[in-house]
C-alpha positions, 0 to 999 in steps of 0.5 A: 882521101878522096873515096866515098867513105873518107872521113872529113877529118882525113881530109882535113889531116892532109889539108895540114900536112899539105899547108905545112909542107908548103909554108914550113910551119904548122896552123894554129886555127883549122876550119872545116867549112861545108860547101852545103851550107849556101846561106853561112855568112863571112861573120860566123866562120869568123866568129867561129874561128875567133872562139879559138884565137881567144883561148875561149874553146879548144873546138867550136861549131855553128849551131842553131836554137830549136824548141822543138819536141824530139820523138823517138819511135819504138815497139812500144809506141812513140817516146819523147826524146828531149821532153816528158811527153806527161809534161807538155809546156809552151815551146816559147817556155823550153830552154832553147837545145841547139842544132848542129847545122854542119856549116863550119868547125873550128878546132885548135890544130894541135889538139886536133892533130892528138885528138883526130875529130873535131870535137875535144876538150871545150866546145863553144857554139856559135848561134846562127839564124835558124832561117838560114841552116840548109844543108844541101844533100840532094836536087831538091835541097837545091832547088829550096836553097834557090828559092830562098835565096833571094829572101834570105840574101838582099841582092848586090846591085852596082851604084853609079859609083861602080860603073863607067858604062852600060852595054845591052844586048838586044834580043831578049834583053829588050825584048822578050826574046820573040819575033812576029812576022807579017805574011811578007816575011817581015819582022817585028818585035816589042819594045818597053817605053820604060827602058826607053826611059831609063836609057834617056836617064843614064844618057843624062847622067853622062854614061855612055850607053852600047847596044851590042847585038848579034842580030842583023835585023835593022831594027835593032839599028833603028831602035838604037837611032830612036835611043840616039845611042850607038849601035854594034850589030851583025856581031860574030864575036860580041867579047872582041867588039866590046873589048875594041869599043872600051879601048876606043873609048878609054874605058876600063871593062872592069867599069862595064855592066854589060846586059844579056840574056843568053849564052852568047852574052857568056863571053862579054860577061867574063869581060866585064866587071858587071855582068847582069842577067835579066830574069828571064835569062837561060839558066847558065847566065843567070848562074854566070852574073853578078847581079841578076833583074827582077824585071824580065828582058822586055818588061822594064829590065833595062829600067830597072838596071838604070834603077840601080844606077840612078835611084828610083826617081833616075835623078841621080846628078851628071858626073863631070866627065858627061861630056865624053859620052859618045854620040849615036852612031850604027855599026855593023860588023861585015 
């Protein structure tokens, strides 16, 4: 079923047959629901599957209103499709036509084991947001779904509620990612007050804080001495030294946002509950979180993150066990 001209309906057919000879009874209810259509929400395969359940329809289908003149070229000219093109009303005046948007079918399986196509008997429609139709068929549907999505899905973010503790990769993380170099040879690197600030808040509000790197460079020691946090630097495998760090200090990783920016930061995100990537991550680790920043690393992100946490005035009160916060220490891995 699986050939460049299967129908969706074979391979819903075997998904029954499938499903059958593994439970020994038959569905009531089949979904076909496409993987592109990014932007369907849990509320319409819901509702589309419900028109079933209610005896409402024999078959339903997200669907959405359009306005809009249809025009149908011939060897005549154009002729208008869903309108008298002598006759030219107010789109705002049409009676609203629907748009299949091929994001979920709902059919009885009955029906649609007789039948053998997705639409028979009665049909309901399932008016969707017409903002938010969006078939994927091509890199370039992929890249508007990209665009859009940060308009059209509000962002998760965790609350203070969410998370035990807070562990930040360094470079590009807090920093922008680059490295300056005095004609001696020596390095330096940028640093943002603002996630100073934000890391002082969360200290406050008594969640450890870890910075996690792989670098050796000693600033990133001498950073986390001016944050008065601990540090684990010159880190080979970060995932091994993060999940020893939780156990010491009795912390379940589910509880953990971990902070990073590239692929190296991959095996710590499978860790923890909370992988956040900031903006200016590669693009695997951006795909890879949870949450992803608007700020890029070394430009407030970390403030930002504290942000989710805290509040935006950082004022969010000390939770009771503050006093298990661990003091600044520096470890470096031989």
């Amino acid at each position: 079923i699986a050939g460049d001209t299967a129908t969706s309906e074979a391979a819903v057919l075997h998904a029954m047959d499938a499903f059958e000879a593994t439970h020994g009874r038959a569905a009531d209810v089949v979904l076909l629901v496409q993987c592109t259509s990014p932007f369907l929400t849990s509320a319409e395969v819901a509702e589309t599957a419900d028109r079933i359940l209610a005896g409402a329809a024999d078959t339903a289908f997200t669907a959405a209103p359009s306005h809009g003149f249809l025009w149908r070229g011939t060897t005549e000219g154009a002729e208008g499709v869903n309108h008298d093109k002598a006759h030219r009303p107010r789109r705002q005046d049409r009676e609203p036509e629907y748009l299949e948007t091929g994001a979920v079918y709902a059919m009885a399986a009955p029906g649609f084991r007789t039948h053998r196509h997705r639409f028979f008997g009665r049909t309901a429609l399932v008016v969707t947001d017409p903002a938010r139709v969006l078939e994927i068929d091509d890199p370039h549907d992929l890249a508007r779904a990209k665009a859009l999505a940060p308009l059209l899905d509000a962002p998760v973010t965790p609350g203070f509620a969410d998370v035990d503790a807070v562990v930040l990769d360094f470079d590009g993380t807090q920093t922008d990612d680059r490295v300056h170099l005095d004609a001696e040879g020596r390095e330096f690197v940028s640093a943002h007050r603002g996630d100073g600030l934000g890391i002082a808040a969360l200290r406050r509000a008594g969640l450890p804080v870890l910075i996690l790197s792989t670098e050796q460079n000693a600033v990133v020691a001498a950073r986390a001495r001016k944050l008065r946090i601990p540090v684990l630097h010159g880190i080979d495998r970060k995932d091994r030294a993060l999940k020893e760090w939780c156990e010491a200090e009795g912390i379940d990783p589910q509880r953990v946002l971990y902070a990073g920016n590239d692929v190296n930061d991959l095996p710590c995100f499978h860790l923890v509950g909370w992988p956040v990537a900031v903006s200016s991550a590669h693009d695997s680790v951006r795909a890879a979180a949870r949450a992803v920043t608007v700020t890029p690393g070394g430009a407030g992100a970390v403030r930002e993150i504290a942000a989710w946490l805290l509040g935006p005035e950082l004022d969010t009160p000390v939770r009771a066990d503050a006093a298990r916060t661990t003091p600044a220490r520096t470890t470096t891995e031989p």
